[in-house]
N, C-alpha and C positions, 0 to 999 in steps of 0.2 A: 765751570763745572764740566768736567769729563763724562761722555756718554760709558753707559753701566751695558755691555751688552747681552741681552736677556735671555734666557736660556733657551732652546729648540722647544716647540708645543711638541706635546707625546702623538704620534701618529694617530690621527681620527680612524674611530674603527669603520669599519665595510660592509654595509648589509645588501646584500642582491635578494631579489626577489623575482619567483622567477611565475608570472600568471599576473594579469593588470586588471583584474575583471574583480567582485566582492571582494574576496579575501586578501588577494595580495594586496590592493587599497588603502585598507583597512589595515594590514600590517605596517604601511609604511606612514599612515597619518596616526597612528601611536605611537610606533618609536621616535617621530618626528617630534609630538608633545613631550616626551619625554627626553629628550637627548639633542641639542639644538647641534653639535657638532659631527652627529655621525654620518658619514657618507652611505647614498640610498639612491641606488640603483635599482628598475624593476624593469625588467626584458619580458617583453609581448610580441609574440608571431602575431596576433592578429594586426587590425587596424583600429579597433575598439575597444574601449576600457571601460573601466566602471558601468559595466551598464547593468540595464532590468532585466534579463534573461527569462522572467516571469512575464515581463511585458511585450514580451515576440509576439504573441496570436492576437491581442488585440492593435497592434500595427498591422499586422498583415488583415485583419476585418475593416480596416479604417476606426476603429473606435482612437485608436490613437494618430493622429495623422499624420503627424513626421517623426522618423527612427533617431532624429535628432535629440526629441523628448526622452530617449528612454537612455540617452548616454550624455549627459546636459555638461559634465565635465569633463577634456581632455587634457592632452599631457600638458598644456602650457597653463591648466589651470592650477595642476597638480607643485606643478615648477614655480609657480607667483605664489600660492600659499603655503605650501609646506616642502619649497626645496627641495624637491624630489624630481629624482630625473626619470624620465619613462622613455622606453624607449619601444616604440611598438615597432612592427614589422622585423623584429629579431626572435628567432629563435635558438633557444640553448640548444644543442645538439650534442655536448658529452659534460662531465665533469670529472675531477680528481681531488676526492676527499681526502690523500694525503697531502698534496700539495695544497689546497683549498685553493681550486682556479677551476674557470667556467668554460668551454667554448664557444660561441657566440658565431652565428652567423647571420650577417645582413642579409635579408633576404630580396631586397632590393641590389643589393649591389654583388653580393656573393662572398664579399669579404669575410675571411672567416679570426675574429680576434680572443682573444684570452683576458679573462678578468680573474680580482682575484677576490675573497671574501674573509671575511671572520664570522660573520652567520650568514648562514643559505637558508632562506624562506622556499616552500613548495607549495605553488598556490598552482600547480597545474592544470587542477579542474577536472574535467570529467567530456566523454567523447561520444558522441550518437552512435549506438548499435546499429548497423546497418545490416540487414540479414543476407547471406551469400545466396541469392539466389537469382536465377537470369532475367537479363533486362534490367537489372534492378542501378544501371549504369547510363539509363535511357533521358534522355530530356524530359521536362515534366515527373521526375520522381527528384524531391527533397527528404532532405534529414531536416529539425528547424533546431537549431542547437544556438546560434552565435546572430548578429543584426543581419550581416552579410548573408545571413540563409534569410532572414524574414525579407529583407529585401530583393532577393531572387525569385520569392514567392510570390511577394506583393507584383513584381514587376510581369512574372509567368499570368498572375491574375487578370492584370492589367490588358496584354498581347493577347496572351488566347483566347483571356473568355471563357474558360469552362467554365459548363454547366453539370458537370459529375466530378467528383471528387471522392476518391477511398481515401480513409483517413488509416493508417495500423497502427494497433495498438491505442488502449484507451485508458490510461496513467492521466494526470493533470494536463500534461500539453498537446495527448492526444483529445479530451474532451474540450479543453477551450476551442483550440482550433478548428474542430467540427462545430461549438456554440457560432462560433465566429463568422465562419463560411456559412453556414446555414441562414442567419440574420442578415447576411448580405443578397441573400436568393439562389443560391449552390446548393445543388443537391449531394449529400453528404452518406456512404456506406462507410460505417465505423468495422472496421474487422479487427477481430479479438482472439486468438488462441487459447484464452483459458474461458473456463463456465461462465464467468460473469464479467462485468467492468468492472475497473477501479479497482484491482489486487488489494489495495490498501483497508478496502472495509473488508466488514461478514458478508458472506452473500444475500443475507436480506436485504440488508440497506442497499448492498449496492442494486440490486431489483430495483427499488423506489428512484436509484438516478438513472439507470434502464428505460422505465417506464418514461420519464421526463424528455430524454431523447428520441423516443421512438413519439411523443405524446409533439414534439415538435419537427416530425419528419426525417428524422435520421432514421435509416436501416440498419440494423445491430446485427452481428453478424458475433455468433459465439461460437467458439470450441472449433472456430474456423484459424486456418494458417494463410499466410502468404505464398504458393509455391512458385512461382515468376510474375514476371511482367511483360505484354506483350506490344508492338510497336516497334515499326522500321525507323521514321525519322524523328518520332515522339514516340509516349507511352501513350496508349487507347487503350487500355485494363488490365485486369488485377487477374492472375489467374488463381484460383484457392486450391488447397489441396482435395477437395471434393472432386477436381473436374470440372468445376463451373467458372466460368467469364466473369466479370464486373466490370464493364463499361466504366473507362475513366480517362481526364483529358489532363488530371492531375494526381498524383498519389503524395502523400506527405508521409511518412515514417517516424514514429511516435512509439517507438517498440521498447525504451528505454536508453539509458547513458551507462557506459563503463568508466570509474576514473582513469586518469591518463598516471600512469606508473613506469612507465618506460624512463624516464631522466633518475626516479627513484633507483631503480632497480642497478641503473649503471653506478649509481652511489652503494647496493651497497646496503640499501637502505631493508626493513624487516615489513613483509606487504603483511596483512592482516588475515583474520580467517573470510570478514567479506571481502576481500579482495581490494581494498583501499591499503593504505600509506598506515600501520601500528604508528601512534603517537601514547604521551603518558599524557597529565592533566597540563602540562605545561607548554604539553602542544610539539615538543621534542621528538626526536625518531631514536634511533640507535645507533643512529652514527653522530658523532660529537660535532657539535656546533649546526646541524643539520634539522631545520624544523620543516611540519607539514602543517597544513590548512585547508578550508574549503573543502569543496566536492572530490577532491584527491585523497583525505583524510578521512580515515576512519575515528569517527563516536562511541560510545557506551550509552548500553540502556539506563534510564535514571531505576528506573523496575527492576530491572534482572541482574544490572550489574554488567551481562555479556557484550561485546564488538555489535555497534548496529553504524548500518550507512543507510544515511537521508540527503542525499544533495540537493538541500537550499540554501538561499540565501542569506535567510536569518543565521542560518546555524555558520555558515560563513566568516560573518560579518563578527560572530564572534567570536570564534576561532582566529581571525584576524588582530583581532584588541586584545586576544590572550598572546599569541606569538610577542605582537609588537611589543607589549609589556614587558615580556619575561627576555627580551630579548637587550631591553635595556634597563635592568636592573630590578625589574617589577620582582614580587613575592608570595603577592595577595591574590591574584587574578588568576584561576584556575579553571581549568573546563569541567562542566559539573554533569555531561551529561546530556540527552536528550531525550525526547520521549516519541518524537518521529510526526509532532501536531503538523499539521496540514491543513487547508483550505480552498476550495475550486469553487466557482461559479457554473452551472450547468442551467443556462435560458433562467429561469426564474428560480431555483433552487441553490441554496449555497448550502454545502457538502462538505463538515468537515468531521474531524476526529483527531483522537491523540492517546497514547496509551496503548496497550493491548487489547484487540480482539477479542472476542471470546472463544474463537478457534487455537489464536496465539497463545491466550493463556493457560487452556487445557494444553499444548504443547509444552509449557512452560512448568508443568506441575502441579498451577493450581488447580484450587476444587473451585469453579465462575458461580457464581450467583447473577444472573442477567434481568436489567430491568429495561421493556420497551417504556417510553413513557413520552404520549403525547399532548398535549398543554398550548393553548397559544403564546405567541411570544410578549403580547403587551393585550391590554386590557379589550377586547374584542368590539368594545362600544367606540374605540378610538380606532377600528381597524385592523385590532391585530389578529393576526392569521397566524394557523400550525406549526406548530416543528415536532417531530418526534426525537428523543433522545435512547439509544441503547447505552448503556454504562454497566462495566463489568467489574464486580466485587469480589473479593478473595472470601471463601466462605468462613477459613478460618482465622482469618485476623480484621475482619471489615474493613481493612484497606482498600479502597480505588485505585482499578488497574488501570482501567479507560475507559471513551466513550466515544460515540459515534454521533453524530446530530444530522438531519435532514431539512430541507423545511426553509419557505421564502423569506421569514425573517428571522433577527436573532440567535441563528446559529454562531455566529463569530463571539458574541459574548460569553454562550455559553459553553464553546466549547475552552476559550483563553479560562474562563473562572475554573472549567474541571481540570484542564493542562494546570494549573496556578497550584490547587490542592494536591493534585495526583504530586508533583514534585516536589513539597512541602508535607508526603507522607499522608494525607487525611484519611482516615478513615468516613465511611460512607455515614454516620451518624453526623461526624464534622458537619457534613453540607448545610444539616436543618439548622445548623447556630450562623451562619454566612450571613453579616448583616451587609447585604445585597442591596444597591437603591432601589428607590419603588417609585415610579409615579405612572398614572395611569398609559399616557402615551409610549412609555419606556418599558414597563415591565405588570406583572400582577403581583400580589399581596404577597400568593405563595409560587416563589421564583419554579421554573421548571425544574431549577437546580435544587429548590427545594423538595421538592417533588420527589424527587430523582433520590435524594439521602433518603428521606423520608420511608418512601415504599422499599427501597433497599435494607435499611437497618433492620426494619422488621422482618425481613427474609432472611436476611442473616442468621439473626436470633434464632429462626425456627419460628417464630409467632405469627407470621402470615406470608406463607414460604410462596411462591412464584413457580411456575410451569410455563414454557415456552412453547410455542405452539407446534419445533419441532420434538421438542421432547413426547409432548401430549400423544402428535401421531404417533412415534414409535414405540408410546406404552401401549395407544389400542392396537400397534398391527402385531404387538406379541401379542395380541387376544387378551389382556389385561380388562378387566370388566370395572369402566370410571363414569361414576354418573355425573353428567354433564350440566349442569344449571344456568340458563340464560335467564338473568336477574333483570335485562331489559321489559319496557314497557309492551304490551303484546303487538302493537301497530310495529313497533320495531324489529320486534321478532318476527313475524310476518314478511319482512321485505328481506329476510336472510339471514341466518343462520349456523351455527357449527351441525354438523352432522353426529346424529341420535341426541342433540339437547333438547330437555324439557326446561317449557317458559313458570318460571314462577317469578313474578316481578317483585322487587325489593320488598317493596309493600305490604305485600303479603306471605314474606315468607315464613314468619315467626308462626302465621295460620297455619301454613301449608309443610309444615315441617315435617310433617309424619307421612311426607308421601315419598322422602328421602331414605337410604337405608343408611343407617351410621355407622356401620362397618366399611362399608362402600368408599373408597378414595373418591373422594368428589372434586369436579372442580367448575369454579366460579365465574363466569366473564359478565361483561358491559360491553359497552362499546371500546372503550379506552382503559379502564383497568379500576378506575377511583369505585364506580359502585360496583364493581365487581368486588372488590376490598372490603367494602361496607359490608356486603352480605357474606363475606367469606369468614368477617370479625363473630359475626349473628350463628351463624351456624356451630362455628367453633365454640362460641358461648353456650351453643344448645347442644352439647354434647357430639358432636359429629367427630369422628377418630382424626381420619384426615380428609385437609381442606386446602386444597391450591387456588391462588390464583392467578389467570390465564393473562402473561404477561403481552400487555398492550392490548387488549382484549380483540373485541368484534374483528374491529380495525385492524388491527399488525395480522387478525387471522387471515381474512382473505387477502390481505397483499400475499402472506405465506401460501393460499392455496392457489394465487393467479401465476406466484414464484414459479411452484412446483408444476402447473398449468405450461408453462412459456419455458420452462428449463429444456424441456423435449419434445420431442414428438413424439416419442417412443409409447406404443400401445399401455393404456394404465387398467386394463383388464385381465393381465393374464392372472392365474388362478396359484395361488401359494404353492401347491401340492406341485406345480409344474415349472418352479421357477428353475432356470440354470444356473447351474454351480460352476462356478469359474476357481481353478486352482494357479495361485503366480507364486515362480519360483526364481530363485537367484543364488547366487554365490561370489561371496567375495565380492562386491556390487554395492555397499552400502547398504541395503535395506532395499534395493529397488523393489520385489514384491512387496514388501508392509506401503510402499508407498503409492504403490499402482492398486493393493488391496483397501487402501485409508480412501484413495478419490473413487474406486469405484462404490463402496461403501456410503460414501458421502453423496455420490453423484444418481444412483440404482440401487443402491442398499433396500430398495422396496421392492424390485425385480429380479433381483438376482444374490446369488448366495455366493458368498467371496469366501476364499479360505486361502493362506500365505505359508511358505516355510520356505528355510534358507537363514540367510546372517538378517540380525535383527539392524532396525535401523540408526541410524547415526543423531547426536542432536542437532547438526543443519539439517538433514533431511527430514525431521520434525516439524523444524521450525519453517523450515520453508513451505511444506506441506498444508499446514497449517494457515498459511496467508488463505488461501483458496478453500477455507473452511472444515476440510478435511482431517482427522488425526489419527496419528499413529497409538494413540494410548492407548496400553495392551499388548501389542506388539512385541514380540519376543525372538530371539531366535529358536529355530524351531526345524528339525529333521522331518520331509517328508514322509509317509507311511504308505502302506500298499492302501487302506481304507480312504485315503486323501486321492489317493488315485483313479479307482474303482467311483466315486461319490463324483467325478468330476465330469462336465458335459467339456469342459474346453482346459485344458494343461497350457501357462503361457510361461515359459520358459525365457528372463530376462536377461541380458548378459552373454558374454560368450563363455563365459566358464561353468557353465549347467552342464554337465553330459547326464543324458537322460537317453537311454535306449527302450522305449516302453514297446512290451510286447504286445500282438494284437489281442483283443481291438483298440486298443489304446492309442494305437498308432497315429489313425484319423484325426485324433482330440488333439494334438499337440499344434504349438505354433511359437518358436521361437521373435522375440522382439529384439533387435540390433538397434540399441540405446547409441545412437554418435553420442561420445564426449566429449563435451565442449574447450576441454582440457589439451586435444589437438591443435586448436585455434587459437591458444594462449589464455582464454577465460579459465577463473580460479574462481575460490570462494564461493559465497553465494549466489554470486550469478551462474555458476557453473551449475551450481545443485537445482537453481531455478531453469535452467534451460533445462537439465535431464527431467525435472517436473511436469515440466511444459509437453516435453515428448511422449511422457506416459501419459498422461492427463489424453493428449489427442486421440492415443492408440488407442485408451479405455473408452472412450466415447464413441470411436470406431465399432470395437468390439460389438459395446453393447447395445446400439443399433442393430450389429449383426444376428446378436442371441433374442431378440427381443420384436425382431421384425417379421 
């Protein structure tokens, strides 16, 4: 029998990958389950792959002891289980999306070779911002972004032995890193350029992670910048833009990541409005055959619909299983979205959230409904202790935008159950049907999350509407006349109080009703909100017009008043009649005045009288505005007038395209602000609108020391 000679196999196809770390991984151990024939290449400059990037600050604390742990598989594990070549210490350095070919350089040897591809993965990743300012190139100053940084750090730890350490910037990796050093016996100065820590919450909550780190010896350092570093053959401190020193034998750089878009760009490829890598559900770009992933890639909100960047690894890791699918024939598998959940450990408090803000969501159009709501996490006779929950409702459709949680246990559960429903649409009524486990050591009867729907639906409705305790102030500083009801027991009331409440305790209210006026907006507190609600039900029943009550009661109050206490130093005596009016103007600028007028507003809005005209603002200047509490709603464009002029103690003129000639005495009041654009430096997107934020944010807190001192 004559041999049959069998035809040529059809050329296996080529998938490079170009990023070894989550996503590109991940792309390449699912096209591998899928497609046992195709060639899989994935070029890494670094020397590490797959690893925990989350897991850097607790290596460098010793909580984890070898950098081994946090990258447990390399290239030869990748090559014995799924065939897959890796090739680290290469990097891509151009590409040619007509020809589909890569160039590659050894960076070990310098060799520079050509590949070629049928799909190109972009799992590039994302780069530590380093801020250009001097010394910042000194021994002893890290960025901690890759193992190779946390072992640089570990090892600086090791040699020198400081005992001072600035940590910049306080995002997730700059408050581990400070938890971290801290628990180790390092004295730790956190410095932060915007109002509060943790951009990612409202400013209340983030207060309560504030207090946590200063409550275990960190010095917090707000509305403060970096403006050098000083040190001949190391760095010895932190200069800030005030003029002041900060002693340090170490500074770690924590000020945020850019993705890396430079390989995209040469392709060709469409950047997004945050400044990541446009991708469709499929994980695709605009250039054919060409996808993106990971922290390079831009997401959508599962809420709004609009471009949002979150760079983790969850969001990675799927982005990765999405690519590798679609890339071998998958259909089904489509990116759905994100909602930006997150979680940090700060000393004994775990910190997290998901969904929109209630600053975000008023950016975003809706009308918020806000619930504080504090609850222990499991049955208290077994131990369990606090968390407080904020969760924010659309007032006109009772949809779940988000939620914030605080609080040593039980945060992770309950913030994964509200991320679960928020993305699954639920409305805030949803929450009370949640058949949630129960048992004592695990949870109580009625889950927080019940809680949470609970006191929400009814505020929805209108039938027991909710007052926040900044709303409350700024009905009585418009001299609004709201009689105040402390429903606690009198020994309670006695040890502290809202200012002008009278005590009438639950008990006795139904007696003491007629010492109420029922015309009167009234509102209701407890300690915590539940029998604030009780009597808030009693009252309404007994004919009272209106009846709020005081979200998260006693409690969420004085945090707001020790807030407002710690936010400044700035004199909180001057007299209404004498506050100063501040006028900010712009042109052509995006909105800068609306958004230096939204944070002073937000920030002094009780000292000082703001007034804006020029071009109204933009919806990233909104929405960025908005992380840091502040909003532009209202905001319009709007023509200067000579009465705006005349009313103004200070004229700030943003921009260089103001001309303003104002005759005397007007002269004095003026002070132009020269906004750098970050847009010189190559930053776009978001991060560009967040540095010009940042810029105003500092100048307005300048200011308003100035006017106020």
């Amino acid at each position: 029998m004559s041999d049959i000679p069998m035809p040529a196999s059809p050329r296996a196809q080529r998938l490079l990958i170009v990023g070894a770390v989550a996503a590109g991984t991940s792309v390449g151990a699912k096209a591998r389950r899928n497609d046992e024939e195709m060639e899989i290449v994935i070029y890494e400059r670094d020397r590490d792959i797959s690893y925990s990037g989350c897991g850097l600050p607790y290596f460098i604390g010793g909580t984890v002891p070898d950098a081994d742990d946090l990258h447990p598989r390399d290239p030869a594990w990748f090559a014995k289980r799924y065939n897959i070549d890796i090739r680290t210490g290469h990097e891509v350095i151009s590409a040619d999306p007509a020809g589909r070919t890569l160039q590659v350089r050894d960076l070990s040897s310098g060799e520079v070779t050509t590949d070629r591809y049928d799909s190109l993965v972009l799992a590039t990743g994302a780069t530590s911002i380093i801020p250009p300012v001097p010394g910042v190139d000194l021994p002893g100053v890290f960025a901690l972004r890759s193992v190779r940084d946390a072992e640089a750090i570990k090892g600086w730890l090791d040699d020198a032995s400081p005992k001072q350490v600035v940590v910049v910037g306080s995002g997730f990796i700059g408050l581990e890193v400070a938890e971290q050093l801290v628990t180790s016996g390092i004295g730790v100065t956190l410095v932060e350029r915007l109002p509060q820590v943790m951009p990612a919450l409202d400013a209340d909550m983030a207060f309560r992670v504030q207090e946590e780190l200063e409550r275990h010896g960190v010095t917090v350092r707000l509305n403060t910048s970096m403006a050098g570093l000083q040190g001949d053959t190391r760095v010895c401190g932190v200069r800030l833009d005030t003029g002041e020193l900060i002693a340090a034998e170490l500074v770690i750089l924590a000020v945020g990541v850019r993705p890396n878009t430079d390989l995209a760009r040469d392709l060709g490829v469409t950047i997004g409005e945050t400044g990541a890598i446009a991708v469709d559900p499929s994980m695709r770009t605009n250039v054919e055959g060409v996808f993106a992933v990971g922290d390079c890639a831009e997401s959508y909100s599962v809420i709004t619909g609009r471009p949002l960047w979150r760079p983790l690894g969850s969001t990675a890791n799927k982005m990765g299983r999405i690519a590798g699918d679609q890339i071998t024939g998958g259909t089904t598998l489509e990116h759905r979205g994100i909602l930006g959940t997150g979680i940090v450990r700060v000393f004994e408090l775990a910190v997290g959230h998901t969904g929109l803000t209630e600053t975000q969501a008023r950016a975003e159009g809706f009308d918020p409904v806000v619930l504080h709501n504090t609850k222990p996490a499991h049955a208290t006779y077994l131990g369990g202790k606090e968390l407080t929950i904020k969760a924010v409702a659309d007032r006109a459709s009772g949809r779940l935008l988000g939620a914030q949680a605080v609080g040593p246990q039980g945060v992770d559960k309950r913030i994964d159950v509200l991320a679960t429903a928020i993305t699954f649409g639920a409305t805030v009524a949803d929450l009370f049907h949640l058949d949630l486990a129960y048992s004592p050591p695990f949870a109580t009867t009625k889950d927080p999350v019940h809680y949470t729907g609970m006191a929400l639906e009814t505020a929805v409705r209108g039938r027991a509407p909710l007052i926040s305790p900044t709303d409350l102030d700024e009905r009585l500083a418009r001299g609004e006349w709201i009689q105040i009801v402390d429903v606690r027991a009198a020994k309670d009331y006695a040890k502290g109080h809202l200012p002008g409440a009278v005590n009438i305790p639950l008990a006795d209210l139904r007696r003491r009703v007629g010492e109420l006026d029922p015309q009167v907006p009234t509102v209701t507190y407890c300690n915590k909100g539940v029998t604030g609600n009780a009597a808030q039900n009693v009252l309404l029943a007994l004919g009272l017009a209106e009846v709020m009550n005081l979200s998260g009661g006693n409690s969420t109050y004085q945090t707001h008043t020790r807030q407002l206490q710690r936010a400044t130093s700035l004199p909180s005596t001057i007299k209404p009649s004498h506050l100063p009016h501040v006028l900010f103007l712009c042109v052509h600028n995006a909105g800068k005045s609306q958004m230096a007028g939204a944070l002073m507003r937000h920030l002094y809005g009780d000292r000082i009288v703001v007034t804006t005209a020029g071009t109204g603002p933009d919806d990233a200047s909104a929405r960025i505005v908005a992380e840091l509490g502040a909003s532009t709603a209202g905001e319009h464009p709007k023509a200067v007038t000579a009465a705006m002029l005349d009313a103004a103690d200070r004229i700030i003129l943003i921009g260089p395209d103001v001309q303003l000639n104002p005759p005397e005495p007007l002269a004095d009041r003026v002070e132009r602000w020269p906004i750098h654009d970050p847009a010189d430096d190559g930053i776009e997107g978001d991060e560009r609108t967040r540095n010009i934020r940042d810029q105003i944010a500092n100048r307005v807190h300048a200011l308003a020391t100035e006017l106020t001192s």
